[in-house]
C-alpha positions in Angstrom: 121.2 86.5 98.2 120.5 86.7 94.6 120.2 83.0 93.1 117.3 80.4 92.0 114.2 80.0 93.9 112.9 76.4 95.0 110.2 75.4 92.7 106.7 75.8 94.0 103.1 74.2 92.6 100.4 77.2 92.0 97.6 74.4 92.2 94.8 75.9 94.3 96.2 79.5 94.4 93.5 82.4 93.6 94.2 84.9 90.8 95.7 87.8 91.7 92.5 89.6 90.5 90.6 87.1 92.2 91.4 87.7 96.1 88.6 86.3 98.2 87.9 88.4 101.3 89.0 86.5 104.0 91.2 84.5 102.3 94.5 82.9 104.5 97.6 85.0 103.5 101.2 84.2 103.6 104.5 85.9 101.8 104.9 82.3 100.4 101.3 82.0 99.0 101.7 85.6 97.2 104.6 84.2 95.6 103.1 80.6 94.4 100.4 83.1 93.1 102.9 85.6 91.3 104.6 82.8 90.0 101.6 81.5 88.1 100.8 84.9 87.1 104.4 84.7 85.2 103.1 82.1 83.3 100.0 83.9 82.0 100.2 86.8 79.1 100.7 90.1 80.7 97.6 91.8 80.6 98.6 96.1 81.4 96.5 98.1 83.6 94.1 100.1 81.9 93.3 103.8 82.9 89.7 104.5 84.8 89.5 107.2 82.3 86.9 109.8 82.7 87.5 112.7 85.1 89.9 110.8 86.9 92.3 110.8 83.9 91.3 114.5 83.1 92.7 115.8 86.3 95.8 117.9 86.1 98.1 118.6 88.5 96.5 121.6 89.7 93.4 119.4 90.2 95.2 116.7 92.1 97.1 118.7 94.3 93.3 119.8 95.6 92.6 116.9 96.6 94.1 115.5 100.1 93.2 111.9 102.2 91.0 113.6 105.4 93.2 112.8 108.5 90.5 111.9 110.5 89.5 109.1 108.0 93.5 107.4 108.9 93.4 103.7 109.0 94.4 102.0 112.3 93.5 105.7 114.0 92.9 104.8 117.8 93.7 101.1 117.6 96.6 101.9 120.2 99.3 101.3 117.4 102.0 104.1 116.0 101.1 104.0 112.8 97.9 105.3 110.5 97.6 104.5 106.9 96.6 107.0 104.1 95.8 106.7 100.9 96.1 108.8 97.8 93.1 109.6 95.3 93.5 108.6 92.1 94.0 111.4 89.2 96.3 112.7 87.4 99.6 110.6 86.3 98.1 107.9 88.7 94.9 106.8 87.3 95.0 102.7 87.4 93.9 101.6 90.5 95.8 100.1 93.0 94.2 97.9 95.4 94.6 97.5 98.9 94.5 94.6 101.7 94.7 94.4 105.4 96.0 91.7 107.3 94.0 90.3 110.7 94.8 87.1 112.0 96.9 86.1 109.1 93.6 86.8 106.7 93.4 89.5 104.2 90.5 91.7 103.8 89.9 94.4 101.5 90.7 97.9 102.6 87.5 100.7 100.7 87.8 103.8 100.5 85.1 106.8 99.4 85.0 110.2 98.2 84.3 110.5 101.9 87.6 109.8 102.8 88.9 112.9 100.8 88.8 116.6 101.0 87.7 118.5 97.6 89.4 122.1 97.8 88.9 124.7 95.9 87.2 124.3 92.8 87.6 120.4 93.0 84.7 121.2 95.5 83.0 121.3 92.5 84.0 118.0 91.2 83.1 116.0 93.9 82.8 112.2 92.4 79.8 110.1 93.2 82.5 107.2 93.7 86.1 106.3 93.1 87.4 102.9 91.4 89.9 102.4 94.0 93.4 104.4 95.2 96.4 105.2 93.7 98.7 104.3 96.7 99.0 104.7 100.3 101.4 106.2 103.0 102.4 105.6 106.2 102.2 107.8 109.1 104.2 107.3 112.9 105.4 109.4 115.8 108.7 110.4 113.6 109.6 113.9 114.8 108.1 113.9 118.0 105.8 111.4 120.1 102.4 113.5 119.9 102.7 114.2 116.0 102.2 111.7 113.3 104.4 112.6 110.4 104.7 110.6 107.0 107.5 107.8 107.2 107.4 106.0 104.0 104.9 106.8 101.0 104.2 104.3 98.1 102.5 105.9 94.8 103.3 105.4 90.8 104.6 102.7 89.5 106.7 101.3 92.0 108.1 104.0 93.6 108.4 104.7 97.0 110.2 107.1 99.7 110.9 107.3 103.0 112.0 109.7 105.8 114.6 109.6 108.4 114.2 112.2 111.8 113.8 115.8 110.8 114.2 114.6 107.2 111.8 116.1 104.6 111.2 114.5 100.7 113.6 114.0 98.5 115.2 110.7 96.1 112.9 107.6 95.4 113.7 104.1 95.6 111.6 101.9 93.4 110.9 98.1 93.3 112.9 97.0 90.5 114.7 98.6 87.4 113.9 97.0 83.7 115.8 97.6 81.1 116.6 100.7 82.0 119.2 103.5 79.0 120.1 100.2 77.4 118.8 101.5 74.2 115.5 99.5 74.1 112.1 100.5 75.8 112.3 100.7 79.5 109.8 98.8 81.2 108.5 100.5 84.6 106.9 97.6 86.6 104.2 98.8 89.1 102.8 98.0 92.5 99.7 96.3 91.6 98.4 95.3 95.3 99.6 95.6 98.8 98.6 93.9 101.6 99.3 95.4 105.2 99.2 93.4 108.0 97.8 95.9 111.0 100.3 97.2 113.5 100.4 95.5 117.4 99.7 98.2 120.0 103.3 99.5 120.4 104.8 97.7 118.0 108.3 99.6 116.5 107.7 98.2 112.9 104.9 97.5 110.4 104.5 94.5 107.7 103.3 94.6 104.4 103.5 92.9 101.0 103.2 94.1 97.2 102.7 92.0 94.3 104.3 93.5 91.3 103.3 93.2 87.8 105.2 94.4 84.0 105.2 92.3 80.8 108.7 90.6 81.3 108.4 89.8 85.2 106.2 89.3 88.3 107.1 89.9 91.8 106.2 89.6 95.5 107.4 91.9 97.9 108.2 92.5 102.0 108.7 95.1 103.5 109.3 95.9 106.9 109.2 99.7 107.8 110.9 100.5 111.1 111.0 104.5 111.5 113.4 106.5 113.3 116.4 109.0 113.1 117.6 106.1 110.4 114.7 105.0 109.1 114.8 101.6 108.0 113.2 99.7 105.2 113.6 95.4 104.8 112.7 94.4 101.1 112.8 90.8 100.2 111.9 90.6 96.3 110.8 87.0 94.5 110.8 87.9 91.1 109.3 86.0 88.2 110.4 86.5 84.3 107.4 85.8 81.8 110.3 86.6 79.1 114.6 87.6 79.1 115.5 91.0 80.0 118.3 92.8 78.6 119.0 94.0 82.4 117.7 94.1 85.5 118.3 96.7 88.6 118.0 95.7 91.9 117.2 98.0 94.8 117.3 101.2 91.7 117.3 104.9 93.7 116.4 107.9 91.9 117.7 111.4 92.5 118.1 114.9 91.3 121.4 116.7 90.8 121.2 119.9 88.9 123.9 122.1 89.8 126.9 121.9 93.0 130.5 123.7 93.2 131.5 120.8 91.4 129.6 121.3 88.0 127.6 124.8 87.9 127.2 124.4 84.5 125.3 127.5 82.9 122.5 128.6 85.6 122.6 131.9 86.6 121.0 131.3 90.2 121.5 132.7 93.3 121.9 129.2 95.3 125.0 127.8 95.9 123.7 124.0 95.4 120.3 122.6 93.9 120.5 118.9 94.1 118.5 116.2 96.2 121.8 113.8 96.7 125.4 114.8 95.7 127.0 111.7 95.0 127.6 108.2 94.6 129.1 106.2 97.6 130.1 102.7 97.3 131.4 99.6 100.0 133.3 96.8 98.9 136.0 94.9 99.0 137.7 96.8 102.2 137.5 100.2 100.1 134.9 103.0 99.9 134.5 105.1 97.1 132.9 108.7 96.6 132.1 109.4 93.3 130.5 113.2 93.0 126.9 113.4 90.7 127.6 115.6 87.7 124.5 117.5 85.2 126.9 116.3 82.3 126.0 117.5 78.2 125.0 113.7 77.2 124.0 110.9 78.7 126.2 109.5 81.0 127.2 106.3 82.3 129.8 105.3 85.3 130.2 101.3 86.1 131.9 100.4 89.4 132.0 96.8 89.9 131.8 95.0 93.3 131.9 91.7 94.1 129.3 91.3 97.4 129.1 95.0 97.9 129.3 95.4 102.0 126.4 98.7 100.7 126.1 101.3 97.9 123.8 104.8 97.7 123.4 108.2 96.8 124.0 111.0 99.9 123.7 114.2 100.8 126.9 114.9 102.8 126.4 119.2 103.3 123.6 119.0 106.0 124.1 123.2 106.3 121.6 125.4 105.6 124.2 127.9 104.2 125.6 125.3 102.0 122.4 125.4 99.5 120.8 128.9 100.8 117.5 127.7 99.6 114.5 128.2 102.7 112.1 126.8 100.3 113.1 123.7 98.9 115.4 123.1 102.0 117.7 120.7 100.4 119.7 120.5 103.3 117.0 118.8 105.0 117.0 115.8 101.8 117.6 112.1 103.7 120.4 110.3 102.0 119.8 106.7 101.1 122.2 103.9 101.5 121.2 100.0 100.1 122.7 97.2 102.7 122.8 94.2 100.7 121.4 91.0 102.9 124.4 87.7 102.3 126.5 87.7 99.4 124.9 89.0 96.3 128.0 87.5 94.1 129.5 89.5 91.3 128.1 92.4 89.9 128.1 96.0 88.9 127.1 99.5 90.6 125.4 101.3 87.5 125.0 105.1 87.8 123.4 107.2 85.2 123.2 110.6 84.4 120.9 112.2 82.3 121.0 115.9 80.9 118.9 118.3 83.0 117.5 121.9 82.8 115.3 121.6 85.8 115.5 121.0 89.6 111.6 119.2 88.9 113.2 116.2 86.9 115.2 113.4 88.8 118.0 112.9 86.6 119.9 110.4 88.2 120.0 106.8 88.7 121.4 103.9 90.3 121.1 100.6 91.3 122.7 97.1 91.1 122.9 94.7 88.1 124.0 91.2 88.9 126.2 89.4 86.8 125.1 87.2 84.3 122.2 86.8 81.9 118.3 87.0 82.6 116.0 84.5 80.3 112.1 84.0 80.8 111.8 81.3 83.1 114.1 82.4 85.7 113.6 83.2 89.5 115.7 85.4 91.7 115.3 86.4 94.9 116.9 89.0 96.5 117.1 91.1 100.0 118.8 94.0 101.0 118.0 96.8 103.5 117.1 100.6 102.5 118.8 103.1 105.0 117.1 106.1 104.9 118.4 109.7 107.4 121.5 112.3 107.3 124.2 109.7 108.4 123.0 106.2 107.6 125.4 102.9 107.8 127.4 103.1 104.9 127.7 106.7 104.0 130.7 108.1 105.8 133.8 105.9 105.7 136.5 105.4 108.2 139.0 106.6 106.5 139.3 110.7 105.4 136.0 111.0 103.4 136.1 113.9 100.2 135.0 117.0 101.9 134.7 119.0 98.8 135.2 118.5 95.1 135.7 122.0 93.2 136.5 122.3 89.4 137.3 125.4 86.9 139.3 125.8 84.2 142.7 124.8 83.8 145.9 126.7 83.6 147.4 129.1 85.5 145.0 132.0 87.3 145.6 135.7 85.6 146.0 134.3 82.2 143.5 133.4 79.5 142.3 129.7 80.1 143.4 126.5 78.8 140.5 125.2 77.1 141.7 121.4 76.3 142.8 121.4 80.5 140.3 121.1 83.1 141.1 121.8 87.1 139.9 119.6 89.8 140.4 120.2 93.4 139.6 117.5 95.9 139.7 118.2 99.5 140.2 115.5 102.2 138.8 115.5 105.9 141.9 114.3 107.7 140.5 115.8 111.3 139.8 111.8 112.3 142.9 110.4 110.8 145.3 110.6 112.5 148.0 109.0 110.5 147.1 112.0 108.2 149.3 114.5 110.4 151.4 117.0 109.1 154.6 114.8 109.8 153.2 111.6 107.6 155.0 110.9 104.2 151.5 111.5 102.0 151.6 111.0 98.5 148.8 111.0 96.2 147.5 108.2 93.6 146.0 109.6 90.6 145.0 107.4 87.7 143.1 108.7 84.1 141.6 107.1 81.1 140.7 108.9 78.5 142.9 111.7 79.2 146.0 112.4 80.4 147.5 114.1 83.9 148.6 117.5 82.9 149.8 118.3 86.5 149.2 117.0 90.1 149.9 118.5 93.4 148.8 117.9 97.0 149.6 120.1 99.6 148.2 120.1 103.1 146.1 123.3 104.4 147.3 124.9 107.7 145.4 124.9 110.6 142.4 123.3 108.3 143.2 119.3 109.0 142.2 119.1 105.0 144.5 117.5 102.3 144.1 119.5 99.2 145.1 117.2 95.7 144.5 119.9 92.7 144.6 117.5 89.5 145.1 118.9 85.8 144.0 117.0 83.1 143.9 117.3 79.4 141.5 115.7 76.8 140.4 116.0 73.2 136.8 117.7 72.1 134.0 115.0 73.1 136.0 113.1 75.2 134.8 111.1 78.4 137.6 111.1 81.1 137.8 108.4 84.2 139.3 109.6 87.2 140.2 107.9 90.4 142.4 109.5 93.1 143.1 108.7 97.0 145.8 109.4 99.6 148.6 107.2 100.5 151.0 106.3 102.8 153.3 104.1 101.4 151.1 100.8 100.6 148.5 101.4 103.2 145.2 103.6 101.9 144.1 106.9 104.3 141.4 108.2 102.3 138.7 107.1 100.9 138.8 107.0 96.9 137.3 109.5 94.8 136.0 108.6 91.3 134.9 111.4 88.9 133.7 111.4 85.1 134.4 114.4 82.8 131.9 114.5 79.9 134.1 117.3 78.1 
């Protein structure tokens, strides 16, 4: 639930900066102590500088956390920690507690800890100021192996993996201010305590304070891997000053080019994105909105009042689909955010930013609740991350959008209609069964900012797919809302598809 926190006293709390070792720990304590941190200027990290802020990627990528050196290694329990070095884009330290017995103690790390390949061997440092983050390792993909299931570093970014899964969007802690047309703030992951894993436990603890010049945080999370890896946040937030907006539970992904926008790249893959669209739960109806490499900036609002969940997915799991053996975007987890009680009214923000390359993430999303944010205010917050090729939330009951194909409009043979633009949108009806041949279908197709030039729908034999092709005009610069779905009379069979045309 998003709302106002009780009031709590900071008298007696420590300093963030100021953690005794040994000292008592509780989620409640973190937050009396982020609170009173609210209530202090905001004093930003400063880099380590030196050849820690000289490193380069090539440099950083030489230097890998020694596996026999894992945290919580032999201790009987399915996870190890890692850390990372510091270097490169990530060179303010971030420090990091253990919890035994409900006291926190400060987790070191060396040069020791690390391997220095290549000509980092070199470069070996007599000492290291701290780490810039940590991951977590567990029997993921089978019980012998552990395999990375969640990985916190920059910022407060952070990703996960479901079974087989391999890398792909980020969620972060929180979202600032972000294309509103002032400076977006990127709040960061300051400290994390983790309480140590119980031999054979299925989940593992741990807690973050987080730290930006408008708010303060304290974090839980509670990783629980598997073929759906799952990730609890609760989020107590703290604002020194107002915000223009704030994003809860904020993904980050990369679309660069699909069958639904190719846009100009003259590459021999079929795909090249991380997630391929938008879902959305509420209210009884699910929506699919495809992720586009649009000309400008771009901006799509859905709103939802207590969204049942809302994330970004990766629906074509088929190698074939991308044809890519290196980057293996087939194997990308999709992400769905389950929102814990009612978070109230709101909006579903997606953004879209011009991209040339597969390397930047490009897309964004996340939730802004309703209403305005001063300095003084609390909120708390909870949802669950979903994280796996199916999670809860990302294939609806009705006929999900198989396929969403665009080209130029007009009729095939003769020159193109360049103020008309084609869109073809194909519905799974193989587990509908009200979506037979003999039911009465007709399509409902709205447009703003445009206008319907033509509209068909025609059912595919032998396929079980329900083909709507959609025509639709529009003036140079124009930005065109779509929304479409299948019906049978009054009653809904499809889920509804959204799309944007930037034209």
């Amino acid at each position: 639930m998003i709302g106002g926190l009780a009031a709590v006293t900071a008298a007696g709390i420590t300093p963030l900066r100021a953690q005794e070792e040994g000292e008592a720990f509780s989620f409640e304590r973190l937050a009396e102590r982020m609170k009173a941190l609210a209530a202090e200027n905001y004093a930003p990290p400063e880099p380590v500088g030196g050849a820690i802020s000289d490193m380069d990627y090539d440099d950083y990528r030489l230097v890998q956390y020694r596996r026999d050196a894992a945290r919580w290694a032999g201790t009987g329990a399915p996870f190890v920690l890692h850390a990372y070095h510091m270097g490169w884009l990530f060179d303010t330290p971030v420090n990091l507690y253990e919890i035994v017995d409900g006291r926190a103690r400060t987790l070191t790390f060396s040069p020791d800890d690390f391997e220095y390949l290549g000509e980092m061997g070199d470069r070996v440092p007599e000492s290291i100021p701290g780490v810039a983050g940590f991951r977590l390792n567990a029997p993921l993909n089978a019980p012998d192996r552990y395999d990375e299931a969640v990985s916190f570093l920059g910022a407060s970014y952070f990703r996960a993996l479901g079974r087989d899964n391999i890398y792909g969007l980020s969620a972060r802690g929180l979202a600032v201010n972000t294309a509103t047309g002032s400076d977006e703030e990127f709040p960061r992951f300051s400290a994390f305590w983790l309480e140590r894993p119980a031999e054979g436990a299925n989940d593992v603890v741990f807690y973050a304070a987080l730290e930006s010049a408008s708010v303060t945080g304290a974090y839980r999370f509670v990783l629980t891997p598997g073929e759906v890896t799952t990730v609890d946040v609760t989020a107590r937030l703290f604002f020194r000053e107002g915000v223009r907006q704030v994003g809860i539970a904020p993904l980050t992904s990369m679309f660069l080019f699909g069958p639904n926008d190719r846009g100009d790249f003259n590459d021999y893959r079929l795909r090249v994105h991380d997630s391929e669209a938008l879902v959305v739960n509420s209210g009884g109806q699910s929506f699919y909105r495809p992720l586009t490499n649009p000309p400008r900036l771009a901006n799509s609002y859905i709103a939802a009042s207590g969204p049942t969940s809302f994330g970004l997915i990766q629906r074509n799991r088929a190698f074939e689909d991308f044809l890519d053996a290196s980057a293996q975007y087939h194997r990308r987890p999709s992400v769905t955010v389950e929102p814990v009680g009612n978070w109230g009214r709101g909006t579903i923000r997606l953004i879209e930013i011009p991209s040339e390359l597969e390397a930047n993430d490009n897309i964004v999303a996340f939730w802004v609740p309703e209403g305005h944010v001063s300095g003084g205010d609390e909120m708390e917050t909870s949802y669950r991350l979903n994280w796996g090729d199916i999670p809860p939330g990302a294939t609806p009951e009705l006929a999900p959008v198989l396929r969403t194909l665009t080209g130029h409009g007009g009729v095939a043979g003769v020159a193109p209609d360049a103020d008309r633009r084609k869109f073809v949108i194909d519905f799974d009806a193989t587990s509908v069964p009200e979506l037979s041949p003999e039911t009465e279908v007709t399509p409902r197709v709205t447009v703003s900012g445009g206008e319907i030039a033509e509209s068909v729908l025609e059912r595919l034999d032998g396929d079980g797919i329900w083909r709507l092709v959609v025509e639709v005009s529009a003036g140079s610069g124009a930005t065109v809302e779509m929304q479409a779905d299948l019906m049978a009379g009054d009653k809904r069979l499809s889920e509804t598809w959204l799309y944007q045309w930037n034209k």
